[in-house]
C-alpha positions as CSV (number, residue, x, y, z in Angstrom):
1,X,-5.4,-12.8,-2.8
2,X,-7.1,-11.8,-5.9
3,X,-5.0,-10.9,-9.3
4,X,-6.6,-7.4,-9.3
5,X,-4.9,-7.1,-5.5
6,X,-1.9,-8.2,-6.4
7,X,-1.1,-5.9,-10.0
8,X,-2.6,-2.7,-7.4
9,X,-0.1,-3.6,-4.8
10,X,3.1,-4.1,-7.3
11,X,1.6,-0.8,-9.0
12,X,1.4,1.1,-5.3
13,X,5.0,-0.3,-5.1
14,X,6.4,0.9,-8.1
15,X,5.1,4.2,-7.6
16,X,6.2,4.8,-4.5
17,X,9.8,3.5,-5.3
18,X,10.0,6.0,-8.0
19,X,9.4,8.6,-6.1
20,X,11.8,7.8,-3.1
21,X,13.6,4.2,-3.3
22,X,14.1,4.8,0.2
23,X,10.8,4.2,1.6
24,X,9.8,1.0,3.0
25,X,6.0,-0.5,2.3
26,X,4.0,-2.6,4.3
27,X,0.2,-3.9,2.5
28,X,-1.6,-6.3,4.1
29,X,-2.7,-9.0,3.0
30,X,-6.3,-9.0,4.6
31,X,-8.1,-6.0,5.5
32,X,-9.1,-4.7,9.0
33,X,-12.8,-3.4,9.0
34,X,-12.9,-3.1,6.0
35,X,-9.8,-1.2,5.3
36,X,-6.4,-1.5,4.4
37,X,-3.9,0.4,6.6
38,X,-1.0,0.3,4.9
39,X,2.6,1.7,6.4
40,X,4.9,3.8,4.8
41,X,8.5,4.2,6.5
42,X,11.6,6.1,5.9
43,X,14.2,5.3,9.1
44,X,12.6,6.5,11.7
45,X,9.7,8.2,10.3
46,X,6.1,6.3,10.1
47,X,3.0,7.3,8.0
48,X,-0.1,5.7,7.1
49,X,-2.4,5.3,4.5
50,X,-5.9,3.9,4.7
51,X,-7.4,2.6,1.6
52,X,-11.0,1.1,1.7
53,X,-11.6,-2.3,0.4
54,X,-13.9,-1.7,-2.2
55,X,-12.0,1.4,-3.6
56,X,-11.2,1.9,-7.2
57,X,-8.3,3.3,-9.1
58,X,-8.7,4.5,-12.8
């Protein structure tokens, strides 16, 4: 993956982390359609995020 992935995915982590250390994160590595769907889990509880490909943070 590109370098611009991989500082967004260990920002998503950190932020995420510092707002519950509790919660697990799954990003993968290639998207599907076009989309990243990436998992949030805190024991038994399951969310999910979708984040477009092409999107851009500030």
């Amino acid at each position: 993956m590109s370098e611009e992935f991989d500082e967004g995915k260990k920002k998503l982590l950190e932020v995420v982390k510092s707002i519950d250390p509790d919660v697990e994160i799954v990003v993968p590595v290639t998207p599907s359609r076009g989309n990243f769907l990436i998992a949030l889990s805190k024991g038994k509880a399951r969310k999910f995020i979708s984040v477009n490909r092409g999107s851009s943070f500030p």
